[in-house]
N, C-alpha and C positions, 0 to 999 in steps of 0.2 A: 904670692907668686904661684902657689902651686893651685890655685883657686884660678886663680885666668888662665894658667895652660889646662885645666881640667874643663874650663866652661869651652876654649879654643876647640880641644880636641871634640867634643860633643855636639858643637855648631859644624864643626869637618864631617863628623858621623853621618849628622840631620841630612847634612847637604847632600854628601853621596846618596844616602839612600832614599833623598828626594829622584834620584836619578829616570826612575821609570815607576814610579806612585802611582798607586791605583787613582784615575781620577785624571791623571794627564795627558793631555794630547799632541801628539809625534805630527811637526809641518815638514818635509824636505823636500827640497825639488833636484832637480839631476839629469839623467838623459836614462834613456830605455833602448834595447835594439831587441825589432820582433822580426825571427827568423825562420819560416817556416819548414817544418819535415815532411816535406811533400810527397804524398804517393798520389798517382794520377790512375785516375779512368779512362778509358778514350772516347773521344769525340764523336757520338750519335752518327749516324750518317744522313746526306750523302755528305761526307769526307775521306780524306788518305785510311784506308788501315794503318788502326796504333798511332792515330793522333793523340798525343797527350801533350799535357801541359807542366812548368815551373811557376815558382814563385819567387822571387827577391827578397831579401832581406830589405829595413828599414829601420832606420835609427831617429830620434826624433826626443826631443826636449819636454818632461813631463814630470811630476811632483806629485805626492801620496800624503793622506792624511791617516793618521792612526790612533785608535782610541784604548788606552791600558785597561783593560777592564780590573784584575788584579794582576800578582807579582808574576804571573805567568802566562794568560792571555788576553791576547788580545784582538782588535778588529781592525783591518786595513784596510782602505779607500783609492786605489792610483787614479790618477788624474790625470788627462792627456787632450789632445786636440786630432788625434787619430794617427794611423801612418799610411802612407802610398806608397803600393807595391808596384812593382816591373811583371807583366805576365811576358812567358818565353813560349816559346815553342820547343813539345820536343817528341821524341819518338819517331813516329814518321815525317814530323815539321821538324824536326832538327837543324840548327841553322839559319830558321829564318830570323833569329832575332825577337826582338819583343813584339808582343801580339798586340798588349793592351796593357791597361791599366786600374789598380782598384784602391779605393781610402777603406781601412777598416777601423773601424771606432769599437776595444775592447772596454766594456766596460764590466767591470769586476768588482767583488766585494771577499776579502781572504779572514779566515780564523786565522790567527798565528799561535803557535804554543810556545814561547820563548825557554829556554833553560838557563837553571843558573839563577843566584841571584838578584835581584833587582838593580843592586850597586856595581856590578860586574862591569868589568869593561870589555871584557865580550861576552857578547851571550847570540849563540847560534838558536838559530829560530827553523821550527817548521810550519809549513801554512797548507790551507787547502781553503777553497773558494769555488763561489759560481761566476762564472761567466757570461754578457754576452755578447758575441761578436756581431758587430753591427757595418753590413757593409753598403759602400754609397759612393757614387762618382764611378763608375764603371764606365768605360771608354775601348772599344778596338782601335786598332793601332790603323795605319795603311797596311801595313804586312799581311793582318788578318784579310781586309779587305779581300786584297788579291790572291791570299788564298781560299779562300770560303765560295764553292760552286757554288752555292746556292744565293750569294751577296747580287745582288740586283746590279744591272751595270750602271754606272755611277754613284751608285749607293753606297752606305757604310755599315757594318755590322757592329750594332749595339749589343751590350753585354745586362745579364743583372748576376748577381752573388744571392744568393739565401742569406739572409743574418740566423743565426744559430745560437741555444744554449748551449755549454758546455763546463765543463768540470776542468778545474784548471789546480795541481798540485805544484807545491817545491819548496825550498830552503833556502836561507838567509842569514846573514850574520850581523848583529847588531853591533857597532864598535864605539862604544864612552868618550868622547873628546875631553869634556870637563860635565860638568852639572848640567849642561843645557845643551850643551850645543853632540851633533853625532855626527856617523857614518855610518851607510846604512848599504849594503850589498846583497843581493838576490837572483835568484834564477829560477822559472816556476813554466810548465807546458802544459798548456790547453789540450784539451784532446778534441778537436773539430774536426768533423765532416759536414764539407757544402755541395750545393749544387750548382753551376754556374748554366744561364740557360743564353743561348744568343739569338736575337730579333729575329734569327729565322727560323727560329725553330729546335734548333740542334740544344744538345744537354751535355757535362759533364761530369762528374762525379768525384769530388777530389777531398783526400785526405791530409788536412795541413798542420794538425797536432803543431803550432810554434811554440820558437821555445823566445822563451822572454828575460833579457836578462836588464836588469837595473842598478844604476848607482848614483848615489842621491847624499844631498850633506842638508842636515838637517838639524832646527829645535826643540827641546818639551818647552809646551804653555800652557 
């Protein structure tokens, strides 16, 4: 008897500290909200003095893979289909509402240094990572139209974004459900500056450092 609860208890040990084994790889999927901390430039002339711009937030359905390298680090992978932001008007366009529109497709590669443990059922993690922010689908709204002197009459004023590298830092906590299966919580900010230039010319200069938060349920395989 005391021979099978001693092999029991040793198969329970195995098990747990299979939990995050050098060698295994982290699937979850979840949702992300990318929120940006916007400082604006103003808008090139001819425009309003202190044209400046917003950004929306954007929430969106995406999934991260991660490779244990050992008991402590390891390498993250997010995975996404992009998000679409709201562009506003603000400063001296205050009020008009949304301008335009833009998809930014972040694609990121994170260190994690995890603490604790292997078998822990929580183990708080820090990460740091490269970025790059990849943007596309750039659209002015009608608003812009009608405000932009320079927009041709009947015409529309088109947008582009700069895609950019950037260094993206932050923290996580990793939460044990059983042997395989998790829960997985994060928060980590880019630090970006782009350029946004429009079809006629005009430039603006904007600092959008987002901050990224994710929550994701997840297995090792």
């Amino acid at each position: 008897m005391k021979k099978h609860l001693l092999a029991l208890g040793l198969m329970g040990s195995v098990s747990c500290a299979m939990a995050q084994t050098p060698g295994s790889w982290l699937f979850q999927g979840g949702f992300t909200q990318l929120a940006p901390s916007v400082t604006s430039g103003t808008l090139s002339a001819p425009s309003p003095s202190g044209t400046t711009v917003g950004v929306g937030s954007n929430t969106q359905a995406t999934a991260q893979l991660s490779y244990i390298y050992n008991q402590h680090w390891s390498v993250a992978v997010p995975l996404g289909l992009g998000f679409k932001h709201k562009l506003y008007g603000t400063g001296a366009i205050a009020g008009t509402g949304q301008i335009g529109t833009v998809t930014a497709l972040p694609i990121s590669v994170f260190g994690q240094y995890r603490f604790g443990e292997s078998n822990a059922q929580f183990r708080p993690y820090g990460m740091l990572g490269l970025s790059y922010a990849y943007f596309h689908d750039a659209q002015g709204s009608a608003a812009l139209n009608g405000l932009n002197p320079s927009n041709p009459v009947g015409g529309s004023t088109g947008l582009k974004v700069d895609s950019k590298f950037a260094l993206s830092g932050g923290v996580g906590m990793y939460i044990r459900i059983d042997d395989r299966w998790f829960v997985d919580l994060s928060y980590a900010q880019t630090l970006l500056k782009t350029t946004t230039t429009l079809s006629t010319g005009q430039t603006i200069n904007t600092t959008l450092n987002p901050g990224i938060t994710t929550l994701g349920v997840g297995m090792r395989f």
